[in-house]
N, C-alpha and C positions, 0 to 999 in steps of 0.2 A: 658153150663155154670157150674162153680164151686160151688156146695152148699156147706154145712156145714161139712156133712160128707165126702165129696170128700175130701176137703183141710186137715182133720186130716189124711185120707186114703193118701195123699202125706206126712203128716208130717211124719207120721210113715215109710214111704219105707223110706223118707232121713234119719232119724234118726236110724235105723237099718243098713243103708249102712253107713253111718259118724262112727257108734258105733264098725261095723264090721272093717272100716280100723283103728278106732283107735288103738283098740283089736290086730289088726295085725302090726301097727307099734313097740306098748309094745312087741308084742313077737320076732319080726323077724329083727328089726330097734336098739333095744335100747337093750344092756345086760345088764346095773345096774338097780340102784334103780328108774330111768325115766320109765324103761318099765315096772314094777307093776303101777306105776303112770296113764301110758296112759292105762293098759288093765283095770284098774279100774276105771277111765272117761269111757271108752267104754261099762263097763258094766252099770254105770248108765245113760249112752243113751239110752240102751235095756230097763230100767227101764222106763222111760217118755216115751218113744217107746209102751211099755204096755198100760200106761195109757194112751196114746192118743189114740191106738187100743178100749178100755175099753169104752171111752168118745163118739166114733159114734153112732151115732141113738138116744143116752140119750144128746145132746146139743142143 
């Protein structure tokens, strides 16, 4: 069964892997001003990614 801290422990993989391809669409998908756009959505997924990492065991 999924407790509390399991289901942040999934949010953070997806949210590190969605943050990773977004990261990689900005740089390798998009050459103008779209691809700062996507790698910097992607860094703020790394961000809530943290704080969800941060939130196990203290919710």
């Amino acid at each position: 069964m999924m407790n509390k801290n399991t289901v942040l422990a999934w949010a953070t993989f997806i949210m590190i892997f969605v943050g990773v391809g977004l990261i990689a669409m900005g740089a390798f998908k998009y050459d103008d001003v779209a691809g700062w756009g996507f790698a910097a959505v992607g860094i703020g997924f790394f961000a809530i990614a943290w704080v969800f990492n941060a939130l196990k065991g203290r919710v």
